[in-house]
N, C-alpha and C positions, 0 to 999 in steps of 0.2 A: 620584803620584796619577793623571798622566795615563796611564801606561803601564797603569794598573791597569784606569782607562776603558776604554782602546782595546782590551784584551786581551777585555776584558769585553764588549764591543761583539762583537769579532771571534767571541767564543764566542757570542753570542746569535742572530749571522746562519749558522753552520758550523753548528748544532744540527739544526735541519732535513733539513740535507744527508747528517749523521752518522747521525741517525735512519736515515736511510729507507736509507742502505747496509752495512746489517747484513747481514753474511751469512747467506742464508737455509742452511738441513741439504740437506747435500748428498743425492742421491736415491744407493740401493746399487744401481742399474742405469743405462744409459743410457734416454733419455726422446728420444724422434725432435721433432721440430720441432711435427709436424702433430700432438700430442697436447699441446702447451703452452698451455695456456688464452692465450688473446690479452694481456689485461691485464699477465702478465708476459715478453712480449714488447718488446725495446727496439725501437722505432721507427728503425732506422739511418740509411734513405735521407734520413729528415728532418733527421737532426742532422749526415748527411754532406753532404749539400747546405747547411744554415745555414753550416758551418764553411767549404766553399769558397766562398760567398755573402760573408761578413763579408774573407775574407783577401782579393779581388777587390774588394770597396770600398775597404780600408785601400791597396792597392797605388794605386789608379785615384785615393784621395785625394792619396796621396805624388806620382804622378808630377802630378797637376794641382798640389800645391801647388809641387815643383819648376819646373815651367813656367812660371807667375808670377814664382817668383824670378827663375829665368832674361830674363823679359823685363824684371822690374825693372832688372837687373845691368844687361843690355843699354843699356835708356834712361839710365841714370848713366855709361855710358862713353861712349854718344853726346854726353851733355852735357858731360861734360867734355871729351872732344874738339873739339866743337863751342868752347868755350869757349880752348883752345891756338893755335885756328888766328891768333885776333886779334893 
């Protein structure tokens, strides 16, 4: 029953997506840029810029939360060294 949820879930949020990428009929001539009504136009620069936006946070998060660890580590071998010399 739950696989049946979650399938059920997953089709109800992809429906949308599935919708709206229906292949439109293809045209029997080429169509130049500057005659494509704007509307079906993808917007590229925005989604090329979002996409290297999001991989620059995920990297800048990884290496901040590596740095912490690292100075965690650090403070624990200080302490325990600290603690051998006695």
């Amino acid at each position: 029953m739950r696989y049946v949820r979650l399938a059920l879930f997953v089709a109800l949020l992809l429906a949308p997506a599935m919708a709206g990428a229906q292949p439109q009929p293809s045209p029997d001539e080429f169509i130049p840029i500057s005659e494509v009504p704007p509307e079906e136009q993808i917007p590229a620069i925005t989604l090329v810029a979002s996409a290297y936006g999001l991989v620059w946070v995920a990297v800048l998060a990884y290496v901040w939360s590596l740095g912490r660890r690292l100075q965690a580590a650090e403070r624990e071998i200080a302490r325990l060294e600290g603690g051998r010399d006695r």
